[in-house]
N, C-alpha and C positions, 0 to 999 in steps of 0.2 A: 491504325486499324482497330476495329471493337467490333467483339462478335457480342449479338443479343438474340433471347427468343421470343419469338411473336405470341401472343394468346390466338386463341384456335381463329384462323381466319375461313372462313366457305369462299369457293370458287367453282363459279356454273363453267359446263363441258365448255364455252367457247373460251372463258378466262383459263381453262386449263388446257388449251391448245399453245398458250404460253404463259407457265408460270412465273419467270421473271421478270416480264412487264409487269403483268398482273399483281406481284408482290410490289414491286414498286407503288404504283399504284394506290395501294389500300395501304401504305406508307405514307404515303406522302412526299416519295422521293424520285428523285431520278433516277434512271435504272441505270446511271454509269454510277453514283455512289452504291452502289450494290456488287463487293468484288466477289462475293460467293454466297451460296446460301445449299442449304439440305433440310429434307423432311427430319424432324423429331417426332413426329407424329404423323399418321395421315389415316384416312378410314372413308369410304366411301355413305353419301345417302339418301338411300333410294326413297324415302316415303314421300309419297302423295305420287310417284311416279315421275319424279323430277329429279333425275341423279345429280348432286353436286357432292365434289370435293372438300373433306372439312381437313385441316392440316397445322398442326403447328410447324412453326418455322426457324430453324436457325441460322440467322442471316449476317454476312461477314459484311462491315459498310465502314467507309472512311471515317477517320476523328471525327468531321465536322456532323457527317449525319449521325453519327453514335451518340455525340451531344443530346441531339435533336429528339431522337429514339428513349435517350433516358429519363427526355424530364419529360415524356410522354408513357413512363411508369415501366419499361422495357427492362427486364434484366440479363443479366448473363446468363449461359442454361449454367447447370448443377450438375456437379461431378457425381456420375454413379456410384454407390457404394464399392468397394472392393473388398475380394474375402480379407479375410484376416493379416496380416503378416505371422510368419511363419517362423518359428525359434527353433535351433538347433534341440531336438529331441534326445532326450534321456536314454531312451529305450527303441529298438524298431522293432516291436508286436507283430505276430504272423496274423494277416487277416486273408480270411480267404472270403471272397464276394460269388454267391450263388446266381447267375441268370445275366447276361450280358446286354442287356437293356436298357435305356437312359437310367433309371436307377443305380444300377449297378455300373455303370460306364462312366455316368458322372460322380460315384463313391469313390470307383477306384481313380479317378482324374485328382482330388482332390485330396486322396489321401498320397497317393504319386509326389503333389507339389510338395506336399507338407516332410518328401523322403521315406516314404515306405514303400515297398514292395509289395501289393497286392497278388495275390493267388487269383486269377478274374476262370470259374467253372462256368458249363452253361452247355446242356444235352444238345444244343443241335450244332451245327458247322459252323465254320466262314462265311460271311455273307455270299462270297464268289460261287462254294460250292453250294449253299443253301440255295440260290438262283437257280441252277440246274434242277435241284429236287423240289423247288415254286411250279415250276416251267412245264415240268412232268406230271405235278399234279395238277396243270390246268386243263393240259392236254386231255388229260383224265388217263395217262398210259402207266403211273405208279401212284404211291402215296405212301410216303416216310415219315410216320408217327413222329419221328423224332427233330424231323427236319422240314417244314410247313411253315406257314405262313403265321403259325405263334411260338415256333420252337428256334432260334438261332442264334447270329449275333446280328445286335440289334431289336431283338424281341419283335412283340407285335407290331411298332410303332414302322417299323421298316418298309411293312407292306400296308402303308395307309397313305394319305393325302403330305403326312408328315405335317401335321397342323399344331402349330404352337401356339394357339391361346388356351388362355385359362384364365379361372376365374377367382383364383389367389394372387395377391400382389405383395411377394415377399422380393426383399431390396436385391435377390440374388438376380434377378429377370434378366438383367442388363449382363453382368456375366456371362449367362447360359447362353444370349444369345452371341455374345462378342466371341464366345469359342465358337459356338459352331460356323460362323462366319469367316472366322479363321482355318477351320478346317474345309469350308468347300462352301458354304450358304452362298445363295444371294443373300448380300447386302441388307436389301428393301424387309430384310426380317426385320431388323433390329425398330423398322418406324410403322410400318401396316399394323392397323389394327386385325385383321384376320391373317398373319404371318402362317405361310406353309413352304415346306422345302420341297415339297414332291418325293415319289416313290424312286423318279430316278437318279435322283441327287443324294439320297440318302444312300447308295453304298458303296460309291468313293469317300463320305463322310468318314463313314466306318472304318472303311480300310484306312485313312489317314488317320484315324483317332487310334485304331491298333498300335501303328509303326509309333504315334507320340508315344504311348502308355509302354509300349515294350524298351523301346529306347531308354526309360529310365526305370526298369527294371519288372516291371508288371508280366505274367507269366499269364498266360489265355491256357486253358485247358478246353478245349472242342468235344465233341463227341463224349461228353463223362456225365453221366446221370449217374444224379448222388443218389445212391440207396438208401439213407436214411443221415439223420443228424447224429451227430454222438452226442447225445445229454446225460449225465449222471450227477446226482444230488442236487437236483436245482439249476444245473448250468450248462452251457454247450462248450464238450472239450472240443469240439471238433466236426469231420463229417467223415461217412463212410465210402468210400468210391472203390468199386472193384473187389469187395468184401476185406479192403484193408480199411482202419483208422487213421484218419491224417489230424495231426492237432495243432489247434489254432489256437489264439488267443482271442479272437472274437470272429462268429459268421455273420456277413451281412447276407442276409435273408432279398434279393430282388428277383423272386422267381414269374412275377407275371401271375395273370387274371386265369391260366389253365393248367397248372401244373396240379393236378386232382392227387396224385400219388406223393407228393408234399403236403397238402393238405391235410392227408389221410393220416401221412407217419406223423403230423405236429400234433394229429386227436389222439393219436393212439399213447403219444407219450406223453401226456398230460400239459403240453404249450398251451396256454390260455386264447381259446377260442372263442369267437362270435359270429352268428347269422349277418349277414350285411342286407340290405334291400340292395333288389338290383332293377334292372328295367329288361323287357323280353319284348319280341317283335319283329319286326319285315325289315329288310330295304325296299324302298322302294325308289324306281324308276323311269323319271321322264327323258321325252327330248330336248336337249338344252336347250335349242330357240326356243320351245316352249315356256320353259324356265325364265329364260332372258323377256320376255314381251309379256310375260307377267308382273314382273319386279320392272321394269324398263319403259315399258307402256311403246310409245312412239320413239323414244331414245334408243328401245333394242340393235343391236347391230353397230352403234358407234364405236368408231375406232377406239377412243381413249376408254371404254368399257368392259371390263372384265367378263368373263363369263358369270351368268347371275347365281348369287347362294341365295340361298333362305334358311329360316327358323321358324317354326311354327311351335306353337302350346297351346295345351286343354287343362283349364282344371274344371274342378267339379264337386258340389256339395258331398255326393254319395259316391261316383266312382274313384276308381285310382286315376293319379297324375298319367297324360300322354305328352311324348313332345317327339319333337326329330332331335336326331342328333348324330354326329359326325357327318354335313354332307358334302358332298365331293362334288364339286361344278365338274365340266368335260371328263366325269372319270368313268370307271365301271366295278361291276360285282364281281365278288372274288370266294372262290372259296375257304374259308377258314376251318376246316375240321381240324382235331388230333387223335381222334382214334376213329377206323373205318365204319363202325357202324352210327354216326353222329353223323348229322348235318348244321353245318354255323356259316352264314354267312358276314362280307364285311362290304369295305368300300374302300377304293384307293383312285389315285391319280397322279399322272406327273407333273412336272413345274408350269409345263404350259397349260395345262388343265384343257385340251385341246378337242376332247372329244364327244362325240355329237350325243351323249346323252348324262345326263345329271342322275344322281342317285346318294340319298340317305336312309338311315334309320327312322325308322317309327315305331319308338316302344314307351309300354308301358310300364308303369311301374308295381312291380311283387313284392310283397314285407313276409314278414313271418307269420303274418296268416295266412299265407298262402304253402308255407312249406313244414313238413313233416319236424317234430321237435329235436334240438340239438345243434351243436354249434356248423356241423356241416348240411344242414337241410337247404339252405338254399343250395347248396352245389347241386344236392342229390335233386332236388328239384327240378332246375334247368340243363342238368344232362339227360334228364327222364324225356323231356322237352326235343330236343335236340336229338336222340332216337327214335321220338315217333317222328321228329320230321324226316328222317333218312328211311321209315319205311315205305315200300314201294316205289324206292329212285333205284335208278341203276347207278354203280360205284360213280360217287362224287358229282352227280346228276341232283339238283337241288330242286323241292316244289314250287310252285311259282302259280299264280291267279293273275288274271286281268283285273283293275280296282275296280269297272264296274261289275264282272262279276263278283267280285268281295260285297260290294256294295247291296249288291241283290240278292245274294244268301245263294248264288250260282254256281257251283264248279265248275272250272275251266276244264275244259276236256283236250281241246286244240294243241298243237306245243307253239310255245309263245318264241320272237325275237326277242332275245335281252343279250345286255352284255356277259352274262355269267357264262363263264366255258367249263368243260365240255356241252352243257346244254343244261336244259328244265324240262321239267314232267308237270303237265297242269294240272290241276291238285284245288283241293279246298282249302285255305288255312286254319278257316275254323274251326276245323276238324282237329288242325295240329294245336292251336292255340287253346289253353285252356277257358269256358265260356263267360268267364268273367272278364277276362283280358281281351278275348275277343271283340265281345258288345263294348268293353269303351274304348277301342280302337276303331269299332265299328263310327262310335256315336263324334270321335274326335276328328274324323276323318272330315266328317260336314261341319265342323267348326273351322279344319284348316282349309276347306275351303274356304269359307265365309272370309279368313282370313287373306285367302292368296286365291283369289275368283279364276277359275278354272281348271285348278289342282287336279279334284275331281276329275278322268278324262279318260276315255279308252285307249289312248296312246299310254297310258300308265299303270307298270305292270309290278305286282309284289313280289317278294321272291325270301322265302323262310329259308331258316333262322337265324335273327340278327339275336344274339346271346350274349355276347362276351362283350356287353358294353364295359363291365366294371368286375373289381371280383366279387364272388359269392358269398366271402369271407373277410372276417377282419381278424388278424393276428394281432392282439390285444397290447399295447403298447405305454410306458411313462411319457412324459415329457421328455425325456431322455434319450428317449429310440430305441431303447431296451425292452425287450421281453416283458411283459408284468412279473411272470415267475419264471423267467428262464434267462439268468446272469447269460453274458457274453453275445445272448444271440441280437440282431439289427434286424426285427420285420421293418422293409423298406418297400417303398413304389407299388402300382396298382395292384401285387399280389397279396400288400400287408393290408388294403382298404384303407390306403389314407389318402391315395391319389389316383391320378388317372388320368394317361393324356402323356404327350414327350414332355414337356415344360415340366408338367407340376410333378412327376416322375425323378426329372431330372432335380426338379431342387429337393425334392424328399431325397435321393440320394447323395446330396452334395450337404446337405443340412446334418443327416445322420452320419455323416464319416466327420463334419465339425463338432458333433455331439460323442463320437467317440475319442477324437483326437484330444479333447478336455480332459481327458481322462487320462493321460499319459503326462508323467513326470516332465517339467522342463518347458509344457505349451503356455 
C-alpha cells in the first residue's frame, strides 16, 4: 500500500456526483487500485457562473499503481508541523489569562501541555448560562452588559458563523484545527477552504475544552471583572478582582475587540497605546436564493451546492477602502450591544447554514483622520457612532433602511422584515454614518453591484451598526508578546490588534504562551 497526494485536480458538478471514479479517472487508474482516498484540500469555484470542485487529494493505492503515480512526479503528503516537545520545567509561574476566547483558550491549552496551571478569568459566564442571557437579549425581555454576545466563554467568536479562515499562514494551522476536531468539529475543517463550525457546534466545543483544561489543573473564574491590572515600576504584578490584589508571574492580556473599561485603565497607567484603523458599517441582508442564482447562475439549487457566499471590494484613488466582510450564507442579524445605550450589529449561523436569507458586513474603512487625537480616539470614535445609532430605537430595536432607499438618499419610514429580533425601526443611515463614510459606501455599493449584477435590490435591507469588526486599539507589543514597557504583561488576540478572527486568535494565543514558556528555566 502507498499513500500520495494529488496536485489541485477540478471536478464539474456531474464528476462530483462521484468522486471516486472520477479520481480514478484523471489517474489513470482503475478505481479498484484505489483502496481509500480523502480531501487535503478542497474549495469551491464559482466564476464565470460555472461551479466546479477544485481539490487536492490524498489517495491510498496498491504498490503497483503507487509505482505508477511516482514516476508520474506524485509524492507522499507532509507531516504537519507539531508544537514543540515539551521538557520537564524548572519552575511552574502563576499565569493568570484575562478573557476566555480562542486567544486565551488556546494560551492556556498550551501552556496546560507544557504542565502549568493557568488562572483562565473572563466577566461574563459559562457558555450554557451565557445562552440563557443571548436568548433574553434577543427577545428584547433583558440585557446583561456582562453577559452578551461579546462578553463570555468563548468571547465574540461563539456567537458568529465560527469561520476559520484567515489570512496568515503560520505552521500552527493544522494543530488548531486537529484540536478543535478533536473536541467536537466537523472533520471537512481541517480541508475546506472556507472552514466554519457554526454557532451550534461551538458550545459543546467549549464545554468540552473546559473539562480537558480543568482536568489538568486550569481554574476558570466566571463572572470576575478585573478592576484594574496591578503595574508598578514598569511591570505587571498582577490584577485586581474584588478590590483585592492577586499576583502573578505574568498576565495574558485576551480580553477581545470591547472591553473599553481595560482599555481605559491600560491609558490611564501608562501601557503603551495605539490608535488602530478600523472599518464601520451595515450588515446587510438578502434572500439566499437570491444570493445562490447570482454566484450559481442556472447551477442554483443543485444538490451538491452550498448555500452561496460572496466577497465583494471597492477601492478608490480618493475615497477610503469598502469591502464585505464576515458573510454568513442561511444565517441571520444579531444583536451585539455591551452597554444599553449603543447599537452594534453582527452576523451568525449554524453548521447547516440553512436559512432563507444571507447577510454580511459592509464597512468602510476609518484611520486617524477621522478620530479625535490620542491612543484611544478611534475607540471614542466608534462608540460615539454606535450611540447615535441607538438613538430613537426602542431598547435593543436596531435601525435598519431598505438599499434602495439608501440608494436614493430616502428614509425608510415603513418597519422592514429582517432577521434581527426583537425588530427595526426604519431610519436613514446617513444620518448615522458619518458623510464621508457614507458617500463611499454609497459610491461602493454600485461597484458591488457591477461586481455581483443584482445586489442592488429592494429585497435588500441595511441594518446599523456593524462596528466591532476589529479592535479600535493596538496594545503595543515586541517580537516577544510583551508589553513594549510593561514587563510580565502578554497583549494577545483581537483586543491587542494583532489578530482577528477564531484561527488567527487562536494562534496569537498559542504563539504567545510559546513565547513565554522560552522564558522559563529548563524549556
Amino acid at each position: 500500500m502507498a499513500l500520495y497526494r494529488t496536485p489541485q485536480l477540478t471536478f464539474s458538478l456531474d464528476e462530483a456526483q462521484d468522486f471516486s471514479a472520477a479520481l480514478a479517472a484523471k489517474l489513470g487508474l482503475c478505481p479498484q487500485d484505489i483502496r481509500d482516498w480523502s480531501f487535503a484540500r478542497k474549495s469551491l469555484d464559482v466564476r464565470h457562473k460555472c461551479p466546479r470542485f477544485q481539490a487536492v487529494i490524498d489517495v491510498e493505492v496498491s504498490a503497483e499503481a503507487g509505482a505508477a503515480l511516482q514516476k508520474r512526479g506524485l509524492m507522499p503528503p507532509q507531516i504537519p508541523a507539531a508544537l514543540p516537545q515539551f521538557r520537564a520545567l524548572s519552575s511552574r509561574p502563576r499565569v493568570a489569562i484575562l478573557g476566555a476566547g480562542p486567544a486565551g483558550l488556546f494560551a492556556a491549552m498550551t501552556l496546560a501541555e507544557a504542565g502549568l496551571r493557568p488562572d483562565i478569568f473572563d466577566r461574563g459566564k459559562p457558555v450554557e448560562d451565557r445562552a440563557r442571557d443571548v436568548a433574553a437579549m434577543m427577545r428584547g425581555t433583558s440585557f446583561d452588559p456582562e453577559s452578551n454576545i461579546c462578553f463570555g466563554e468563548g468571547g465574540a467568536g461563539t456567537y458568529s458563523d465560527g469561520k476559520l479562515m484567515t489570512r496568515t499562514k503560520p505552521i500552527y494551522i493544522p494543530h488548531i484545527l486537529t484540536r478543535l476536531i478533536a473536541l467536537g468539529a466537523d472533520p471537512n475543517i481541517a480541508y475546506e477552504s472556507h472552514p466554519h463550525v457554526g454557532t451550534d457546534r461551538l458550545s459543546p466545543i467549549l464545554k468540552a475544552l473546559r473539562q480537558w483544561l480543568t482536568e489538568r489543573g486550569t481554574r476558570y473564574h466566571f463572572s470576575q471583572r478585573i478592576e484594574s491590572l496591578w503595574i508598578e515600576h514598569g511591570a505587571c504584578k498582577g490584577i485586581v478582582v474584588g478590590g483585592q490584589k492577586l499576583a502573578y508571574d505574568a498576565v495574558f492580556l485576551c480580553v477581545g475587540h470591547s472591553a473599553d473599561d481595560v482599555f481605559e485603565d491600560l491609558h490611564a497607567q501608562g501601557v503603551a497605546l495605539a490608535p488602530k484603523p478600523l472599518a464601520i458599517g451595515v450588515r446587510i441582508e438578502h434572500p439566499q436564493a437570491l444570493i445562490d442564482a447570482i454566484q450559481y447562475g442556472r447551477f442554483a439549487g443543485h444538490p451538491l451546492l452550498p448555500p452561496a457566499e460572496y466577497a465583494v471590494r471597492f477601492n478608490h484613488d480618493t475615497l477610503p477602502s469598502a469591502f464585505s466582510f464576515c458573510m454568513c450564507p442561511g444565517g441571520r442579524v444579531v444583536n451585539s450591544q455591551t452597554t444599553p445605550d449603543t447599537r452594534v450589529v453582527n452576523g451568525m449561523s449554524s453548521s447547516s447554514r440553512s436559512g432563507r436569507h444571507a447577510n454580511a458586513a459592509l464597512v468602510v474603512q476609518a484611520g486617524e483622520q477621522d478620530f479625535e487625537p490620542g491612543p484611544l480616539g478611534g475607540l471614542r470614535f466608534v462608540r460615539k457612532l454606535e450611540r447615535r445609532a441607538a438613538q430613537n430605537c426602542p431598547p435593543a430595536f436596531a435601525p435598519a433602511q431598505n438599499l434602495v432607499d439608501f440608494i436614493n438618499k430616502r428614509p425608510t419610514t415603513q418597519t422592514l422584515k429582517t432577521t434581527y429580533a426583537p425588530g427595526t425601526v426604519g431610519s436613514d443611515i446617513h444620518r448615522i454614518l458619518p458623510p464621508n463614510l457614507s458617500q463611499t459606501l454609497l459610491t461602493a455599493l454600485r461597484t458591488f453591484d457591477q461586481q455581483m449584477y443584482g445586489f442592488i435590490t429592494r429585497e435588500a435591507n441595511l441594518i446599523a451598526l456593524e462596528s466591532r469588526t476589529s479592535s479600535p486599539v493596538r496594545i503595543l507589543r515586541t517580537p516577544n508578546y510583551i508589553s513594549q514597557n510593561t514587563q510580565n504583561l502578554y497583549p494577545l488576540g483581537e483586543g491587542s490588534g494583532y489578530a482577528g478572527g477564531i484561527t488567527s486568535c487562536a494562534i496569537d494565543g498559542l504563539q504567545g504562551a510559546l513565547a513565554f514558556l522560552k522564558t522559563i528555566d529548563g524549556w
